[in-house]
VOBA-1610 file (N, C-alpha, C; in pm, whole numbers, padded with zeros to 5 digits, always signed):
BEGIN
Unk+02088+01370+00227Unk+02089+01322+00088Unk+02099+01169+00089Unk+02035+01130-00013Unk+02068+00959-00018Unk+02071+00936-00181Unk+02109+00841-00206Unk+02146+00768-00360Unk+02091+00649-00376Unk+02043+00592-00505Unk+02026+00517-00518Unk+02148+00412-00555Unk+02133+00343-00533Unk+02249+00270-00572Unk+02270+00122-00681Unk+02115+00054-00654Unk+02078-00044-00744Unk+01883-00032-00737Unk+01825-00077-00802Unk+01682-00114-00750Unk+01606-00212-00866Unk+01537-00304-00811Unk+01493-00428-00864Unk+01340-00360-00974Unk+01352-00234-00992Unk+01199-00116-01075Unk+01105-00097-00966Unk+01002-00034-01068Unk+00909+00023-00938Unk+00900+00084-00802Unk+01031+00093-00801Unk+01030+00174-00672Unk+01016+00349-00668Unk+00901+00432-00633Unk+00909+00555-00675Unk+00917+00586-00555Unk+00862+00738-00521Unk+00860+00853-00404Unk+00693+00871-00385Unk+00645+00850-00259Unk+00490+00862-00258Unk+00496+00944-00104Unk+00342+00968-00101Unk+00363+01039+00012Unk+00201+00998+00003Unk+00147+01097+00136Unk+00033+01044+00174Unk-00090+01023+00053Unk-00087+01081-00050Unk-00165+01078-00193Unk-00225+01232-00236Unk-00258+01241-00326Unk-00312+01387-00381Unk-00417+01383-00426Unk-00489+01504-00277Unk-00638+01449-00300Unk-00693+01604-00305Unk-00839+01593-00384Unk-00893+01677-00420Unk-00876+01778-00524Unk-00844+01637-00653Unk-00833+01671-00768Unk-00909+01582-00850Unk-00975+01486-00782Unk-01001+01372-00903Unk-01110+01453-00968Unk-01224+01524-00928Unk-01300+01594-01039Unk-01211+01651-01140Unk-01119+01643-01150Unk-01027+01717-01286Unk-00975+01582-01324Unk-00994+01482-01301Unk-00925+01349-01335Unk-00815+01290-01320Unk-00733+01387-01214Unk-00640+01366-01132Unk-00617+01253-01074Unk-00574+01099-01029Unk-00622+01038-00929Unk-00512+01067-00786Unk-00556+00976-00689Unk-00492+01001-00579Unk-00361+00959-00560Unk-00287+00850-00636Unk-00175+00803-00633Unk-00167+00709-00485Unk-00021+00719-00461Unk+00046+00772-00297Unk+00035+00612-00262Unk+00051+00529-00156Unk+00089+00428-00094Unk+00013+00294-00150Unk+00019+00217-00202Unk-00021+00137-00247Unk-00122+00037-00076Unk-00031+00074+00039Unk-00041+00063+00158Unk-00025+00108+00254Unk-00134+00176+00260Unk-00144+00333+00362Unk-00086+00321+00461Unk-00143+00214+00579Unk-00094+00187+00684Unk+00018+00155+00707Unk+00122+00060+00639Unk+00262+00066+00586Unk+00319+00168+00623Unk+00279+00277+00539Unk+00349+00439+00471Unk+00289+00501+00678Unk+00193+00465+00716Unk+00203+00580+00838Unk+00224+00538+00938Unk+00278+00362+00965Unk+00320+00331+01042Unk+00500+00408+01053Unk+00543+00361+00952Unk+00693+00439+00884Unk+00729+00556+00917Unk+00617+00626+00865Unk+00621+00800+00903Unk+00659+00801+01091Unk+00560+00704+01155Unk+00556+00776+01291Unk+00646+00727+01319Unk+00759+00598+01290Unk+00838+00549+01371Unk+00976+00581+01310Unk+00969+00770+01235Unk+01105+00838+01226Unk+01042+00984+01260Unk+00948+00948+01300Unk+00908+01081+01385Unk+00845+01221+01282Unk+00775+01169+01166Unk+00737+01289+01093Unk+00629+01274+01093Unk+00558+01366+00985Unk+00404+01453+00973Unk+00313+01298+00858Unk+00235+01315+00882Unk+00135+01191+00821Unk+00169+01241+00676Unk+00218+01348+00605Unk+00211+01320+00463Unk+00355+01345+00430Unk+00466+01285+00535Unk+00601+01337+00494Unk+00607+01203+00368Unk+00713+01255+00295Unk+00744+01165+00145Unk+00830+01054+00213Unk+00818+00916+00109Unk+00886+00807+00132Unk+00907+00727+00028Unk+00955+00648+00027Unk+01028+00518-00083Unk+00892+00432-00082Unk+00820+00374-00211Unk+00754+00275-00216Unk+00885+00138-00283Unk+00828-00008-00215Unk+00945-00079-00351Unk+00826-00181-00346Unk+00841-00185-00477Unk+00786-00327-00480Unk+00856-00393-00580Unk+00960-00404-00659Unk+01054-00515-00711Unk+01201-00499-00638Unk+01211-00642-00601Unk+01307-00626-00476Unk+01514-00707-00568Unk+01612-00629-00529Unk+01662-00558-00456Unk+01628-00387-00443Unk+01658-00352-00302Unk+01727-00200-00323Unk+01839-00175-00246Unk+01914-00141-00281Unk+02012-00044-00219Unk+02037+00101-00244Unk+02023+00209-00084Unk+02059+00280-00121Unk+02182+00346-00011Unk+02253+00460-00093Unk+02357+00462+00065Unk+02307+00637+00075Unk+02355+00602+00210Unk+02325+00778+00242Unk+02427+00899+00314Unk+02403+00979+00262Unk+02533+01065+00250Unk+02489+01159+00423Unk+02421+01130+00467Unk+02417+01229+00580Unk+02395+01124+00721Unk+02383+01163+00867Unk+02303+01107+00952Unk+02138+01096+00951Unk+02102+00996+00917Unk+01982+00995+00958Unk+01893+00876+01038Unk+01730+00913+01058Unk+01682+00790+01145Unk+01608+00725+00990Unk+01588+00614+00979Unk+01503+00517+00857Unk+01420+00418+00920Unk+01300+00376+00879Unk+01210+00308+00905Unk+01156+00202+00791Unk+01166+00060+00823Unk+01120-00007+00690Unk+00984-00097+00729Unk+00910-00057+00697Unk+00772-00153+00733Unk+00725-00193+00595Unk+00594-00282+00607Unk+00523-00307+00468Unk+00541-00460+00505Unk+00605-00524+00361Unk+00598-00687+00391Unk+00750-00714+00494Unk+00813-00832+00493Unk+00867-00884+00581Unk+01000-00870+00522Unk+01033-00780+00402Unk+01151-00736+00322Unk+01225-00694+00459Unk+01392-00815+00376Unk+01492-00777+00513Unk+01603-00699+00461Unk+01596-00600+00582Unk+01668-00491+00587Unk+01797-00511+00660Unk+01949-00459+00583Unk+02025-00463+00582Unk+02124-00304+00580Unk+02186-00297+00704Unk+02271-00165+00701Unk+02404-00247+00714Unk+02435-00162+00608Unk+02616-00246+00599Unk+02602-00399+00609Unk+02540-00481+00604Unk+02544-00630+00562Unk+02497-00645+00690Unk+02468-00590+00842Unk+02393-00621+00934Unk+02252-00659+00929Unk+02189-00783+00982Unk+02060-00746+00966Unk+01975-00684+01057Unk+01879-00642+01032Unk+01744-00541+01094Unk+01662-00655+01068Unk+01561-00623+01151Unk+01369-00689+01155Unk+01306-00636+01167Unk+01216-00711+01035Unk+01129-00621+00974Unk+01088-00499+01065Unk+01016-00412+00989Unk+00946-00297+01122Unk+00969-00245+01223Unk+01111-00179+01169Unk+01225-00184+01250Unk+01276-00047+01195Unk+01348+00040+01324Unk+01369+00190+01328Unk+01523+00198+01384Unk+01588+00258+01285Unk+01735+00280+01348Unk+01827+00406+01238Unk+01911+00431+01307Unk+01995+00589+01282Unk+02097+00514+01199Unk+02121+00537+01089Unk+02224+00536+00970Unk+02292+00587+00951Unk+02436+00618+00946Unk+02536+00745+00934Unk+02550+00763+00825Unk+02648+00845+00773Unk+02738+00867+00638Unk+02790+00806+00594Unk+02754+00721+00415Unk+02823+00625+00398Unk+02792+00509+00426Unk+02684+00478+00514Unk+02638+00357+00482Unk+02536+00285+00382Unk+02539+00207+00337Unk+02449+00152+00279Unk+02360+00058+00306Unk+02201+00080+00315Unk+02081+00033+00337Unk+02049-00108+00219Unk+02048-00180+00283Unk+02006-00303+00083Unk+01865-00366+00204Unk+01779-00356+00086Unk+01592-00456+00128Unk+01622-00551+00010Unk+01623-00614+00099Unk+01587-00789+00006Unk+01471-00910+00008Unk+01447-00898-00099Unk+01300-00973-00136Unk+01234-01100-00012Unk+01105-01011+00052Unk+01066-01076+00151Unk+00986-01220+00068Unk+01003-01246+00216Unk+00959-01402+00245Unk+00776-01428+00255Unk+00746-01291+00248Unk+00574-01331+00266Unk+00573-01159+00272Unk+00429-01104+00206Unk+00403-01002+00177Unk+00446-00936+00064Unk+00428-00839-00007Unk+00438-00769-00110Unk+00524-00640-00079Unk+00462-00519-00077Unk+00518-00399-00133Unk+00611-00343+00017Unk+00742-00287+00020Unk+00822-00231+00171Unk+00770-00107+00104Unk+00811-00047+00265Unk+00822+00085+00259Unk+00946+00135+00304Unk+01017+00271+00268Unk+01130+00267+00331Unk+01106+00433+00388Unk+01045+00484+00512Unk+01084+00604+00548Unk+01178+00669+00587Unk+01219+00794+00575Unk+01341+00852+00654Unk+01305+00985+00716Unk+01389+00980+00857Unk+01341+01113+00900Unk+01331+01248+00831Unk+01245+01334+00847Unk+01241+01454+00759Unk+01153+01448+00642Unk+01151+01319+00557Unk+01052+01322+00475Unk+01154+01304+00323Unk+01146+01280+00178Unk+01229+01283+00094Unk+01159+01430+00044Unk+01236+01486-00006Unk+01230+01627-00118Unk+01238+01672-00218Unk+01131+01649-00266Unk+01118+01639-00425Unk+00958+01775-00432Unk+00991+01796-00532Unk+00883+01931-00536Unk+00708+01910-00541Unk+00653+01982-00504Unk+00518+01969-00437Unk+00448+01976-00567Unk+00377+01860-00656Unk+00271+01893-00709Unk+00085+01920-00710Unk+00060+02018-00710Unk-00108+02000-00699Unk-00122+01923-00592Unk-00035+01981-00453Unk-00024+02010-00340Unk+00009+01842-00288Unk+00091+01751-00350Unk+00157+01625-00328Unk+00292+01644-00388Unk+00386+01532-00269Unk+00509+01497-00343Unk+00465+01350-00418Unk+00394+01287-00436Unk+00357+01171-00428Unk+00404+01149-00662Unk+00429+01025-00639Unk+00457+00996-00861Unk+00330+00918-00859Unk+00261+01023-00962Unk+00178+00963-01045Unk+00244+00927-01184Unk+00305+00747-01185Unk+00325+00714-01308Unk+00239+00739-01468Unk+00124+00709-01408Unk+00036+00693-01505Unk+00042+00843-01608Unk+00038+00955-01491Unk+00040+01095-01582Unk+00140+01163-01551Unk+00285+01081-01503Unk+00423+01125-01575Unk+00468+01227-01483Unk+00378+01276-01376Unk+00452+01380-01264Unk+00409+01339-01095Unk+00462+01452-01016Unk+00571+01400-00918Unk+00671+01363-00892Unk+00657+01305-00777Unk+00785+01239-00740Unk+00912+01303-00805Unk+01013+01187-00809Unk+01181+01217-00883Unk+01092+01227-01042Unk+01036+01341-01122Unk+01014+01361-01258Unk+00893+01227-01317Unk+00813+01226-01234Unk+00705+01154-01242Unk+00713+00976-01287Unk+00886+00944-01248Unk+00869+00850-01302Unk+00918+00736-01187Unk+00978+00583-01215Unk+01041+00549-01139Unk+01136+00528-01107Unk+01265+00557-00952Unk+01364+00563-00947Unk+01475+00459-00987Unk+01585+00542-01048Unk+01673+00398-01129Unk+01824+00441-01025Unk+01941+00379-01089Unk+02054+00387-01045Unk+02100+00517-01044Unk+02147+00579-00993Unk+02240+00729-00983Unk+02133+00842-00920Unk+02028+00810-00885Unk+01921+00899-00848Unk+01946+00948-00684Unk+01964+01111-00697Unk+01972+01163-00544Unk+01873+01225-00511Unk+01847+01204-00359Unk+01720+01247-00342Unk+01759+01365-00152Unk+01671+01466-00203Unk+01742+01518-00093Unk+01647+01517+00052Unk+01679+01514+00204Unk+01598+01504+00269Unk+01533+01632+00348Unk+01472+01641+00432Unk+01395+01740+00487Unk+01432+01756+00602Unk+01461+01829+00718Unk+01512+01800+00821Unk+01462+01795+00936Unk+01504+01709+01011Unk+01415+01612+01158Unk+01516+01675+01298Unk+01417+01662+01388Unk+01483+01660+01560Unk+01507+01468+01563Unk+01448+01368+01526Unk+01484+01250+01494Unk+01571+01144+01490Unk+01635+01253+01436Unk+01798+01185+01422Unk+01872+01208+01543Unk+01820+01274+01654Unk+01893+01299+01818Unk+01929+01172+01846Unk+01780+01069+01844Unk+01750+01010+01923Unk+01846+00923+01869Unk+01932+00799+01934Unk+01969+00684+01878Unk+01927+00561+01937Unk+01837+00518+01978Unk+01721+00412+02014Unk+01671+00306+01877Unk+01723+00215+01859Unk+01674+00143+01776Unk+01559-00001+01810Unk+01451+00028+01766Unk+01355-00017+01828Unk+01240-00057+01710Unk+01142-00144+01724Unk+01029-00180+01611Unk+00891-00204+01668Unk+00827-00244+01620Unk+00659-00229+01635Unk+00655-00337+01562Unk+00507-00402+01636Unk+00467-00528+01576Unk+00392-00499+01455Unk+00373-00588+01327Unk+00313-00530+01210Unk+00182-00571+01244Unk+00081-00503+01160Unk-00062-00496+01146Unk-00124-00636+01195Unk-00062-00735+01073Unk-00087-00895+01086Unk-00099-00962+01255Unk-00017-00897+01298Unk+00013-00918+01464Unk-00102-00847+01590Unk-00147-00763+01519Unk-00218-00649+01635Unk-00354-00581+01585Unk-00432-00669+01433Unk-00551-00620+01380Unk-00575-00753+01362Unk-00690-00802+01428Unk-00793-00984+01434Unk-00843-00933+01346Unk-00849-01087+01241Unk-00961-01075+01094Unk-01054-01175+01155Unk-01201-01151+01120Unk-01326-01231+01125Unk-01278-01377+01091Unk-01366-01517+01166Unk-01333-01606+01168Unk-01402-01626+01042Unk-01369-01714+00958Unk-01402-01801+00860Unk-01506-01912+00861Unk-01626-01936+00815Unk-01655-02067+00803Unk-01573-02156+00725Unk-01492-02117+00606Unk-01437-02217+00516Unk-01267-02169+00526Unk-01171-02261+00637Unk-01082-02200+00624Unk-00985-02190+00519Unk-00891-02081+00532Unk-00806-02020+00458Unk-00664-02079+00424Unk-00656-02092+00339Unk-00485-02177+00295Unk-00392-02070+00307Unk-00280-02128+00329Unk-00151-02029+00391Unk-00116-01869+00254Unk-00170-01935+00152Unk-00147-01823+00027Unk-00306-01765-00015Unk-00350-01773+00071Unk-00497-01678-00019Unk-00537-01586+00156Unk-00528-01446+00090Unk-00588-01352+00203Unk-00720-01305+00212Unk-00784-01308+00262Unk-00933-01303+00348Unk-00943-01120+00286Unk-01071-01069+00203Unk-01016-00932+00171Unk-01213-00948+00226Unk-01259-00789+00288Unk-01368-00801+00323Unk-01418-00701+00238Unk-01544-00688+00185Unk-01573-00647+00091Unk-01762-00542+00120Unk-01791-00437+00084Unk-01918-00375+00063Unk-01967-00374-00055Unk-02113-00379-00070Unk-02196-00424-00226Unk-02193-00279-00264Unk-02152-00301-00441Unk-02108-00190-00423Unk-02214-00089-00577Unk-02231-00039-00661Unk-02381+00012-00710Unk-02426-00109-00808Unk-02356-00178-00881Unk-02400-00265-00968Unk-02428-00415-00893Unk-02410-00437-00745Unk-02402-00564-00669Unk-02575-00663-00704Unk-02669-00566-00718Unk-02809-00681-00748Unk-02807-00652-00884Unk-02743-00624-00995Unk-02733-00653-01125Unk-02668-00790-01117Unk-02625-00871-01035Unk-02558-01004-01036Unk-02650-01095-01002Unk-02710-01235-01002Unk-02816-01309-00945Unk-02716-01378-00844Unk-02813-01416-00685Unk-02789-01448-00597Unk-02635-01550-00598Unk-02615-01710-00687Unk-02554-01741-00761Unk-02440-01698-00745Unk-02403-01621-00850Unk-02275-01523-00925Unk-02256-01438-00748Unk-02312-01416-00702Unk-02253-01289-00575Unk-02186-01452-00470Unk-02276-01522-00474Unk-02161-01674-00386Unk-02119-01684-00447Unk-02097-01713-00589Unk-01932-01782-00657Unk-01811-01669-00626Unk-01860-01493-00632Unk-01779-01379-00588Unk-01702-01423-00491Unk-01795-01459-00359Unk-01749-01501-00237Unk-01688-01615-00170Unk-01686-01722-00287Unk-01641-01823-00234Unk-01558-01886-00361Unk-01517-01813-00421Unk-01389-01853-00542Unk-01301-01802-00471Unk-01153-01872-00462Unk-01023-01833-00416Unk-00989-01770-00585Unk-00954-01614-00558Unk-00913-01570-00698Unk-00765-01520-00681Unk-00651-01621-00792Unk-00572-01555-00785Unk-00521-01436-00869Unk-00414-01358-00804Unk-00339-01231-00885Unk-00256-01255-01004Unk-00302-01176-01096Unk-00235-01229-01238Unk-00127-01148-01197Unk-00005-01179-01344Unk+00152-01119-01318Unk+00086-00964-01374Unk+00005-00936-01486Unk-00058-00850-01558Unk-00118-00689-01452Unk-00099-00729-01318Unk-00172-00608-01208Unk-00060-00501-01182Unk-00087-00410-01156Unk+00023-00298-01125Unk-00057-00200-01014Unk+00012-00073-01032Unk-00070+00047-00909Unk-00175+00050-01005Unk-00251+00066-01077Unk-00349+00055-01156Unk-00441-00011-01115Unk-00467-00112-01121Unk-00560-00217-01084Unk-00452-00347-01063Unk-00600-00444-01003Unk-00513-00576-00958Unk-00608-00668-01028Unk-00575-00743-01118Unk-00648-00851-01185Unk-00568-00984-01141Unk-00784-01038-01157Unk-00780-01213-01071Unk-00813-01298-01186Unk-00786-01411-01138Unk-00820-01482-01246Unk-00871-01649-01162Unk-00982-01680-01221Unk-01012-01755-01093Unk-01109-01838-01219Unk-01191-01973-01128Unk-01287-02051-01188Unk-01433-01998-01236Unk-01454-01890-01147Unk-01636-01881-01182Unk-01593-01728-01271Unk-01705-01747-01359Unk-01733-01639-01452Unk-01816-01535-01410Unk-01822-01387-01374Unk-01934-01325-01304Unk-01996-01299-01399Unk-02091-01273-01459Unk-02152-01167-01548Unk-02299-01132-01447Unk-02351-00990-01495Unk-02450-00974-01510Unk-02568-01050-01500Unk-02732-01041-01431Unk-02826-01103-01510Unk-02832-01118-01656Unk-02816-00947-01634Unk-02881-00883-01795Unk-02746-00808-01834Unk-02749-00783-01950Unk-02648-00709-02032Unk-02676-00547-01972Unk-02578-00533-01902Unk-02586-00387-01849Unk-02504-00225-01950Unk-02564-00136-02019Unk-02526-00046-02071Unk-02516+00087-02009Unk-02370+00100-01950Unk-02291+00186-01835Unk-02294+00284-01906Unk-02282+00462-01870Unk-02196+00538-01882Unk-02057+00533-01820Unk-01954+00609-01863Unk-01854+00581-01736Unk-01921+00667-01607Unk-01846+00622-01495Unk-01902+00682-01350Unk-01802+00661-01307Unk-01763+00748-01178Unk-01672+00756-01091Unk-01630+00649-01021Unk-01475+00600-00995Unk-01463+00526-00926Unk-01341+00585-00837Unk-01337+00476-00748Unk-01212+00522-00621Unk-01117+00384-00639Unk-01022+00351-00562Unk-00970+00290-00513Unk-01021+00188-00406Unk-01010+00014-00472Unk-01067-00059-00394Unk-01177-00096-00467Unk-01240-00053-00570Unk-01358-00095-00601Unk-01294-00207-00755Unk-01417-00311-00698Unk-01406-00404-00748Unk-01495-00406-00872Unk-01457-00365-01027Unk-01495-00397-01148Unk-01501-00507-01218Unk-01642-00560-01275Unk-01608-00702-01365Unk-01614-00651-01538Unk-01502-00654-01589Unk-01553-00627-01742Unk-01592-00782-01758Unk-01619-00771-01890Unk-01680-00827-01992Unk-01635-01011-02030Unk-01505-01032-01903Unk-01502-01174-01938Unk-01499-01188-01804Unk-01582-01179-01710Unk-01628-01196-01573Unk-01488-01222-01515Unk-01402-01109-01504Unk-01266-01146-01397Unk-01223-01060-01326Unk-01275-01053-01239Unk-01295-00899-01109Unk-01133-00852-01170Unk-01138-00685-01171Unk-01024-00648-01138Unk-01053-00495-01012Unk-00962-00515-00933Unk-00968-00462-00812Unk-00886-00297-00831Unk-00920-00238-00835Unk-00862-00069-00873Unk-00788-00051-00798Unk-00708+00059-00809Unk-00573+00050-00724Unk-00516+00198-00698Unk-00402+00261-00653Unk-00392+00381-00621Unk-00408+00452-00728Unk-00359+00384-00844Unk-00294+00516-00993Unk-00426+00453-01060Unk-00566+00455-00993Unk-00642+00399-01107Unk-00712+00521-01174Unk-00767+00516-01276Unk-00836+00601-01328Unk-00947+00667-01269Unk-00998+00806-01288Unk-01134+00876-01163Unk-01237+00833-01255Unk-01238+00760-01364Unk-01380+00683-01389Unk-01365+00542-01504Unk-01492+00535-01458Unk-01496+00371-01542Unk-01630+00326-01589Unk-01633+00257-01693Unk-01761+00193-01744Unk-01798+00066-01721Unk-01701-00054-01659Unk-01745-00150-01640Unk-01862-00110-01497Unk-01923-00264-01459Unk-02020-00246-01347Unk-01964-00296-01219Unk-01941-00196-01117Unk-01927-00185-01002Unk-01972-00272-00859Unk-01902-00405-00863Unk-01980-00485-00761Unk-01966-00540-00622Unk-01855-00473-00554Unk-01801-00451-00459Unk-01689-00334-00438Unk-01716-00290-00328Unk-01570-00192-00270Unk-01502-00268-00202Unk-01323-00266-00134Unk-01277-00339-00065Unk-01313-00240+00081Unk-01320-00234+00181Unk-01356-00158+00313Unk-01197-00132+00353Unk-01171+00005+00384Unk-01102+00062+00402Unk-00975-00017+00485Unk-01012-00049+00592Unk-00975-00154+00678Unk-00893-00278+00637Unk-00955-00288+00508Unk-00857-00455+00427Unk-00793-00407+00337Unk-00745-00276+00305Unk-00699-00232+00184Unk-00508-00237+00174Unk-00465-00239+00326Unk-00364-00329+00344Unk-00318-00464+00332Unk-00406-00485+00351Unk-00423-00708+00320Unk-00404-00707+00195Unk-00490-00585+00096Unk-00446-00653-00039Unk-00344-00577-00111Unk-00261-00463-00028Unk-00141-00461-00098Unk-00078-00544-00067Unk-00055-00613+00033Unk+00042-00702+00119Unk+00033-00882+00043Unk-00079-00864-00038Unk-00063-01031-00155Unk-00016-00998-00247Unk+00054-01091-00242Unk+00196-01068-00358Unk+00130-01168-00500Unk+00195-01140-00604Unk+00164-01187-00753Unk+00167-01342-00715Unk+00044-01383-00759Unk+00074-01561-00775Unk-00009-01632-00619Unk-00056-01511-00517Unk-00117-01564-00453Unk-00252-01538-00474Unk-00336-01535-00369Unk-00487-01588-00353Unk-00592-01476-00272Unk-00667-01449-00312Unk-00769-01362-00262Unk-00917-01429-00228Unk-00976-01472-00105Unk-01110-01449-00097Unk-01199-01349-00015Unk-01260-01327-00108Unk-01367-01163-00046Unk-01497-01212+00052Unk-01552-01112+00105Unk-01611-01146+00213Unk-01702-01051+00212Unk-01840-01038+00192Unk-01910-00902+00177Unk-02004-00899+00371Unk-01914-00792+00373Unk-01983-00739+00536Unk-02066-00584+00531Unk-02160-00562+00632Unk-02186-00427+00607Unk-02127-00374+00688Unk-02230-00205+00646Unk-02140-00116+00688Unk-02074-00088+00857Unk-02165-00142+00929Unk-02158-00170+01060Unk-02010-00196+01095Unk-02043-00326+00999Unk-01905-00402+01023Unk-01763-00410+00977Unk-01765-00285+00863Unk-01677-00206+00819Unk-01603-00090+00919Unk-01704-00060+00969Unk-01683+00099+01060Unk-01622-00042+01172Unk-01612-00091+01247Unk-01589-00121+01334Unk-01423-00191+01303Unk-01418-00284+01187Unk-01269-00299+01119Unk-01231-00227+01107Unk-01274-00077+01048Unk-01163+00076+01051Unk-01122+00091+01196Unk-01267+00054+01318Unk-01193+00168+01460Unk-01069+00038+01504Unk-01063-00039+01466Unk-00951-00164+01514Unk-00826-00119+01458Unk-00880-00072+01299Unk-00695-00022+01246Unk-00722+00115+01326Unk-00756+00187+01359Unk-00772+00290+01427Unk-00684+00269+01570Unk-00756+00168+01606Unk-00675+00162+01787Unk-00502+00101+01769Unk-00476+00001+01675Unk-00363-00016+01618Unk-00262+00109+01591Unk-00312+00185+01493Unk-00234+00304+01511Unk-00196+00395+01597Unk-00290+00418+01689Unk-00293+00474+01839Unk-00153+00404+01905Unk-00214+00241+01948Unk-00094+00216+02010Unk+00047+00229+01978Unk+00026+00236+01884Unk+00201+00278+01826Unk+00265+00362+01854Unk+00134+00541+01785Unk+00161+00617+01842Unk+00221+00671+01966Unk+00152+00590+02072Unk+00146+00603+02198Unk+00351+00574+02231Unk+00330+00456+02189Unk+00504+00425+02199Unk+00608+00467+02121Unk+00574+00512+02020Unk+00649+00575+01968Unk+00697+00719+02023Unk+00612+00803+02091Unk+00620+00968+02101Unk+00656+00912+02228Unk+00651+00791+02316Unk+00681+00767+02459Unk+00859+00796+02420Unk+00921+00684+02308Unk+01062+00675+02284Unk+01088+00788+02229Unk+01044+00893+02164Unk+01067+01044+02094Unk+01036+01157+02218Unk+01019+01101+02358Unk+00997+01213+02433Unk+01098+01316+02495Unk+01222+01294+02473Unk+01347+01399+02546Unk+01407+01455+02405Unk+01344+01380+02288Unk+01407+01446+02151Unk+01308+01593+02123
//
């Protein structure tokens, strides 16, 4: 069992996302930052869709009423057991009675906080994961406040008492070199043309690519809106039905200001569709925080598939060390 004890909002219960519902208009929810959420998972030793803590307004504290192992990855949010500190991306056994506090990192956006076993909250339309937007999941579909108990699932995990971390993504996944380099607050996001991309003239697709756009305060799990110098529009005045969208795809309504879709986004849309983010960078842009900087980068698919097998071999190695330190448990 664990408690909440304070939390800065937004912090719900997600799990790997709930999929194979959006034809009913369901969306997928679940980690704002996948890789985050399954780095976490493996380094307390559970299943790729065990449940976990998203935060993204920082303090949290919570204390926990049992033994367990916890894992905090995501941004560089520092973790604190009993007023000790932890670093970042960092795995260690918590007893009874102590209390966990994450305090507002120094670079990056959203933590994650896993615990062995998984959190336990009831399975909807086959996710534990809160969909805010349509009010279920998670702790009662909403987000967790003060007095909230959450119960856990139970792990071989907690044997182990090895406290140990993994280097984050930033450290162990190379981004493409730049011709025009990058200032310390704007992240490099790589991007595929996406159905409406030659409805734009040549023009408007370089100003796409070479405007630093920053994140308004206005973005949530929903979408992420930029706000930047160049105006995109259209050649021509384009008349959409709505059409399906996913997560990652980059929409311009009607006053040319990309907004970037997000886990809790809607399964369709009418603006025009002019980039996807590639699977591969979809961590980079949970990890920019409000007030910083985005420039996109349109690569193909080649070169997409090959940024996925890199987060691919990244996860491996972890794996690899992780089940090395989980091997007598």
């Amino acid at each position: 069992m664990m408690e909440i004890l304070s939390t800065g909002g937004l912090t719900t219960v997600q799990d790997a996302g709930r999929r194979g519902f959006r034809r009913y208009g369901v969306g997928i929810s679940g980690p704002l930052d996948a890789l985050a959420a399954q780095v976490g998972n493996l380094m307390v030793g559970n299943a790729p869709d065990a449940a976990f803590l998203e935060v993204v307004i920082f303090p949290l504290r919570v204390q926990f009423k049992q033994t367990t192992r916890i894992a905090v990855t995501g941004s560089d949010a520092q973790m604190e057991v009993d007023g000790q500190r932890c670093p970042p991306w960092w795995s260690v056994v918590v007893q009874p009675g102590q209390i966990v506090t994450l305090r507002a990192p120094q670079s990056g956006g959203v933590a994650y906080v896993c615990v062995a076993g998984g959190i336990d909250v009831p399975v909807v339309l086959g996710s534990r994961c809160t969909d805010l937007k349509a009010g279920f999941g998670g702790l009662d579909g909403r987000t967790l406040r003060k007095g909230d108990s959450l119960s856990l699932l139970p792990s071989r995990a907690v044997n182990s008492t090895r406290r140990f971390g993994v280097f984050p993504p930033c450290a162990g996944i190379p981004l493409p070199e730049m011709e025009a380099p990058l200032s310390d607050k704007t992240t490099l996001v790589r991007v595929l043309p996406a159905a409406q991309w030659e409805s734009f003239s040549e023009p408007t697709r370089e100003q796409f690519q070479t405007c630093d756009w920053q994140i308004t305060p206005d973005s949530n799990r929903i979408g992420m809106r930029l706000s930047g110098d160049a105006q995109l529009k259209p050649e021509k005045a384009v008349e959409l039905l709505s059409h399906g969208i996913v997560p990652g795809v980059v929409q311009i309504p009607p006053q040319g200001q990309p907004i970037v879709m997000q886990c809790d986004a809607q399964t369709a849309g009418g603006y025009p569709k002019m980039a996807t983010v590639i699977a591969a960078d979809m961590w980079r842009l949970a990890q920019a925080p409000i007030g910083s900087r985005l420039r996109f980068q349109c690569v193909n698919m080649q070169q997409a598939l090959d940024a996925n097998d890199e987060v691919q071999a990244y996860l491996a190695r972890v794996k690899r060390a992780v089940d090395f330190l989980f091997q007598d448990v």
